[in-house]
Residue, then its C-alpha position, 0 to 999 in steps of 0.5 A: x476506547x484507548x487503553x489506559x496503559x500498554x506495557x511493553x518488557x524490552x527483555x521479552x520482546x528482544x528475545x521474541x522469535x525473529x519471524x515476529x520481530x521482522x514481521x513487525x518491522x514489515x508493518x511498521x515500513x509500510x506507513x510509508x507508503x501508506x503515506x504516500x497514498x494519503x499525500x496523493x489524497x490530500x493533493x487531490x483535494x479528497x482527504x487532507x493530511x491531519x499533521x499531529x496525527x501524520x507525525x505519530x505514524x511517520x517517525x518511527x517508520x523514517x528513523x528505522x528505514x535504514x536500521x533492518x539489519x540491526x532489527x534482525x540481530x536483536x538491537x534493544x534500541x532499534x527494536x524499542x524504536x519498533x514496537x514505541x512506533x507500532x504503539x504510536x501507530x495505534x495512537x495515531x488511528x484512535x486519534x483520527x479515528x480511521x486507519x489511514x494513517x497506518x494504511x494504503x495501497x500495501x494493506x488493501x493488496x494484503x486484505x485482497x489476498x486474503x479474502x480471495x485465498x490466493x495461497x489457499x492459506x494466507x493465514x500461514x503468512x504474517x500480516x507484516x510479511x504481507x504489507x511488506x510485500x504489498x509495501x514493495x509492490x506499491x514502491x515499484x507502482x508509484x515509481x513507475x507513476x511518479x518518478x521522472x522516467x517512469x513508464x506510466x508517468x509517460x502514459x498518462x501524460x502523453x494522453x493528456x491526463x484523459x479521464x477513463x471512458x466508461x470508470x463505472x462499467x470497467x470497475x464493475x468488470x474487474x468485480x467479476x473477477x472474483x468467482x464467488x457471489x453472495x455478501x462480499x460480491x454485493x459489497x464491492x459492488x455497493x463500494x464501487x457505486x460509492x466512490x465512483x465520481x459521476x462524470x463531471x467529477x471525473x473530468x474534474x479530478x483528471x484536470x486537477x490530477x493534471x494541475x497538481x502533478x509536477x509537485x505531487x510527483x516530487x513530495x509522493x518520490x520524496x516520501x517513498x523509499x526506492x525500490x531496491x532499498x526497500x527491497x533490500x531493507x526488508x531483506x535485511x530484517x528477514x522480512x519476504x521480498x518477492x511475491x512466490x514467498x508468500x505463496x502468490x502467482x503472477x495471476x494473482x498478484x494481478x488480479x488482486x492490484x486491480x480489486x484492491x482498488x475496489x474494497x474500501x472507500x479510502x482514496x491511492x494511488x489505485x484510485x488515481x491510476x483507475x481514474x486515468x485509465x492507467x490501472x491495467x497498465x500498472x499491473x503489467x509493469x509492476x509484476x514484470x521481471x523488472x521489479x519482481x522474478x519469484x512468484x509461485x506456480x499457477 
């Protein structure tokens, strides 16, 4: 149940420690590249865009984008602007009774490393610090998907948008990566059973991928911040922005884009990418030094 009223003393939280107040504004950059998953769902005709609830996640998320600096020297307005987008992202999941209009690609690589330990303690990192960095990986994996000279955009059009041979057994592959048996093993693999279409549906979500793609790729380019300006926004606001701050290696950071795609039932661009037989290609490209040169050591 909502609450019935949520106080918030301006006094108080200006004056929280940065750590926390840049953590928040991690989360809070994050819906907009978990909207852009849910724009990619709704063009693949699998979960449409609800525009009241839509509008609850997104504004505060567009109005702070270019504010990170102000966020990490204390400004009352931009942090009111913070923690009333944060409530409304509350609303906005109460209100669709589900967290997809809070949470894509960047929340299900956070849930990822923390299920599989990758630090060995994730819980010494924030959930913001997490999604923010999973908010830059998904940025560099769109663009590369998505933006006109992007090299997986090149690969999936040069083969003709060919659905992927065998999705099934690849996907039940990737489960294995994980090296623990027991509940959450079975669960992946009950999840992998669920979302993956049969063959016919495939074919057909590759042919509607191949018919909605020109505009698909201008409204998810439109929505994503570019790379480097997130990158840079985050930094502003003392949030992490390579992959070693919060303790993760390039194996990790690998391993944990293709289970990711694998955890929940929610459509992204994991999901597209995977459906196209793109998904090893993307964990090559976006972990490159193009994008990102600080990881931790094996």
């Amino acid at each position: 149940p909502p609450p019935l009223c949520v106080v918030a003393d301006e006094d108080i939280i200006v004056n929280a420690p940065v750590g926390l107040i840049a953590s928040g504004y991690g989360d809070i950059m994050a819906k907009l590249l978990g909207g852009a998953d849910w724009i990619i769902a709704d063009a693949m005709g699998i979960e449409a865009i609800d525009p009241d609830v839509w509008k609850l996640a997104q504004d505060a998320a567009v109005a702070l984008f270019p504010r990170g600096k102000e966020i990490h020297e204390g400004s009352p307005e931009a942090i009111s602007i913070l923690y009333k987008g944060l409530i409304s992202t509350g609303l906005a999941i109460q209100r669709y009774k589900d967290s997809r209009p809070a949470s894509g690609t960047e929340h299900l690589l956070s849930h990822t490393w923390e299920m599989l330990h990758c630090s060995g303690d994730m819980e010494a990192f924030s959930h913001g610090f997490k999604v923010a960095v999973g908010s830059l990986i998904s940025s560099a994996f769109m663009s590369e998907l998505f933006g006109e000279k992007g090299v997986l955009r090149a690969f999936i059009e040069q083969n003709g948008f060919s659905p992927h041979e065998d999705l099934l057994r690849y996907r039940l592959g990737i489960a294995d990566l994980l090296e623990a048996e027991g509940p959450l093993k079975t669960k992946i693999v009950d999840t992998i059973a669920a979302k993956t279409p049969s063959e016919l549906e495939l074919h057909s979500r590759a042919e509607r991928a191949r018919q909605v793609w020109p505009e698909l790729a201008k409204k998810v380019v439109r929505q994503i911040p570019v790379f480097p300006d997130l990158k840079k926004a985050f930094s502003d606001a003392s949030c992490p922005t390579e992959p070693g701050q919060i303790g993760l290696s390039r194996s990790d950071c690998i391993k944990s884009l293709k289970i990711a795609s694998l955890i929940r039932r929610r459509y992204t661009v994991l999901d597209l990418a995977s459906e196209l037989g793109a998904l090893d290609a993307a964990a090559d490209i976006v972990f490159s030094s193009k994008y990102f040169t600080d990881f931790a050591q094996e």
